[in-house]
C-alpha positions as CSV (number, residue, x, y, z in Angstrom):
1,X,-95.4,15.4,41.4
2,X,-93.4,14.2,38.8
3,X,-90.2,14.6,40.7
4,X,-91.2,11.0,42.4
5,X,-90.2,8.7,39.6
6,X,-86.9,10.0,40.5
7,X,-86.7,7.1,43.5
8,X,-87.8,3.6,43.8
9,X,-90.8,2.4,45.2
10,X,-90.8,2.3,48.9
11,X,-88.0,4.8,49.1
12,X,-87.9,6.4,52.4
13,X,-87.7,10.2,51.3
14,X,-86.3,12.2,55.0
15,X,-88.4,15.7,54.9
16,X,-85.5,17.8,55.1
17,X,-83.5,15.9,52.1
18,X,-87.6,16.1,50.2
19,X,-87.6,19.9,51.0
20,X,-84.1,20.6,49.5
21,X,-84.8,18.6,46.2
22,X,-88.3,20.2,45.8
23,X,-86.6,23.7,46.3
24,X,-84.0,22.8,43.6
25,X,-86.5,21.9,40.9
26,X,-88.3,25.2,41.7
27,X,-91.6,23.7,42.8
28,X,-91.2,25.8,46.6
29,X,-93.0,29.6,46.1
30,X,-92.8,31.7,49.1
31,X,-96.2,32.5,50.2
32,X,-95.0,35.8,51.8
33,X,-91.7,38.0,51.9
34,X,-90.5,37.1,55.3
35,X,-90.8,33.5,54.9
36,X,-87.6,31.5,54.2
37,X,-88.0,28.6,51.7
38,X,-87.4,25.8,54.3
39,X,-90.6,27.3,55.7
40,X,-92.7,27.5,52.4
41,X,-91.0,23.7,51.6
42,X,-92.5,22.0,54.6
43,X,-95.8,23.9,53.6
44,X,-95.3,22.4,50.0
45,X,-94.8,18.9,52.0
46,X,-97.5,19.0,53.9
47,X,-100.0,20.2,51.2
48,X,-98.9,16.8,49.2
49,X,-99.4,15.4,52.4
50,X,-102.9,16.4,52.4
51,X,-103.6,15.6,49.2
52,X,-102.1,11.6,49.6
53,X,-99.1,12.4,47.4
54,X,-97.1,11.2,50.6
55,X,-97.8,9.1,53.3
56,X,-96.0,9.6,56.8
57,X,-95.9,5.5,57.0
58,X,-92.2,5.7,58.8
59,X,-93.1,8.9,61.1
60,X,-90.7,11.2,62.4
61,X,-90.1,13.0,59.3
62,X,-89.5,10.3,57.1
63,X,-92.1,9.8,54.4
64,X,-92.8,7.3,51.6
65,X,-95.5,7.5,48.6
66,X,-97.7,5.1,47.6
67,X,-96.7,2.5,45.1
68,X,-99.7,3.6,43.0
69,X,-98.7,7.5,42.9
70,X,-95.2,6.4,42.3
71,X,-96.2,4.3,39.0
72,X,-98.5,7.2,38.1
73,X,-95.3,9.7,38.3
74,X,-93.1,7.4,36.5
75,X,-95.8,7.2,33.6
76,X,-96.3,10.9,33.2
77,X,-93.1,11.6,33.7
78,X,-91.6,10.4,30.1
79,X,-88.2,11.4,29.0
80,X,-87.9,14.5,31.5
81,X,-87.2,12.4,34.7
82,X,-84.7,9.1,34.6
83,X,-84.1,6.9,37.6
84,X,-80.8,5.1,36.8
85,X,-81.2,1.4,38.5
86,X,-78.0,-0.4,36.8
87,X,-75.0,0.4,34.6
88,X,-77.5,-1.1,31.6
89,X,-79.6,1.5,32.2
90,X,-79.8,4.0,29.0
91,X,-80.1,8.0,29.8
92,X,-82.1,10.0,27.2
93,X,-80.3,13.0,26.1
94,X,-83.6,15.1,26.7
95,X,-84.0,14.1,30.1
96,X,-83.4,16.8,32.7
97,X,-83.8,15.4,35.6
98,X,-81.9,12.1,36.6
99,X,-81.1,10.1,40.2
100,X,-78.6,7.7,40.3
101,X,-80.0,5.2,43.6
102,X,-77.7,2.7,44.6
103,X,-75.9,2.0,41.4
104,X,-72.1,3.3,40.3
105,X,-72.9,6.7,38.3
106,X,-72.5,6.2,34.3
107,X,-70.7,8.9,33.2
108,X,-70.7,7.9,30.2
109,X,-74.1,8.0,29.5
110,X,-74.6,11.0,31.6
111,X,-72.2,12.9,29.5
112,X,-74.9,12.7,26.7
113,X,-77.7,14.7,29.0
114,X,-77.8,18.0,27.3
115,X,-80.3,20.2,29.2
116,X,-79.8,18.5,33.1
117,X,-81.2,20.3,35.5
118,X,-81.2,18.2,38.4
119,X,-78.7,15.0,39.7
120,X,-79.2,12.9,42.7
121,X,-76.7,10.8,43.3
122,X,-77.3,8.8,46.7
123,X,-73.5,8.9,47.4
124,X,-71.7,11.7,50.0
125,X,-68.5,11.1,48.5
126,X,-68.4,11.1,45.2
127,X,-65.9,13.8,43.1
128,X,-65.5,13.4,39.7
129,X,-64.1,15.8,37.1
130,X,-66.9,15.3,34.9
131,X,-69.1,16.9,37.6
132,X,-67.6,20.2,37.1
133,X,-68.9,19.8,33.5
């Protein structure tokens, strides 16, 4: 559940957006052939759901986690995950996961990540040279 220090407190995560970043970090396993990841993702959602991971607070598909699970994820977390706030914000070069929410992207300091695996970037249009990097 350490993918959740990747957004603020009282982030209103949508299911379907949840479902594609959980597939992307490779936490979704099918639980049979046939079934198509979508399928095994809202299974995933619904098991953290079960286990108060996520709380339906919003409804309609729209989930948030508690503020005590999200400190929890952001502590165990360490140098892996990086939430970027503001343009002061320092990236380690050992993290591998970083989200950029609501704050310009610094490539600069992204352009140190060595081993990233994952980027969020709360922007539709953003293109950038440096992305093809």
């Amino acid at each position: 559940f350490r993918f959740c220090s990747l957004f603020p407190e009282g982030y209103r995560l949508e299911e379907h957006k949840l479902i594609r970043e959980l597939i992307a970090l490779g936490y979704v396993q099918k639980e049979y052939k046939n079934q198509s990841l979508m399928d095994a993702g809202k299974a995933c959602v619904l098991s953290l759901l079960k286990r108060g991971l996520l709380s339906d607070r919003w409804g309609g598909g729209i989930f948030g986690m508690h503020d005590l699970i999200h400190d929890l994820a952001v502590s165990t977390a360490g140098l892996e995950f990086k939430m970027v706030r503001s343009k002061s914000d320092e990236i380690d070069e050992r993290a591998r996961h970083v989200s950029f929410i609501e704050v310009d992207i610094c490539w600069d300091s992204l352009s140190k990540v060595r081993n990233l695996q994952s980027l969020i970037i709360e922007e539709n249009n953003v293109t950038n040279p440096q992305l093809t990097k």
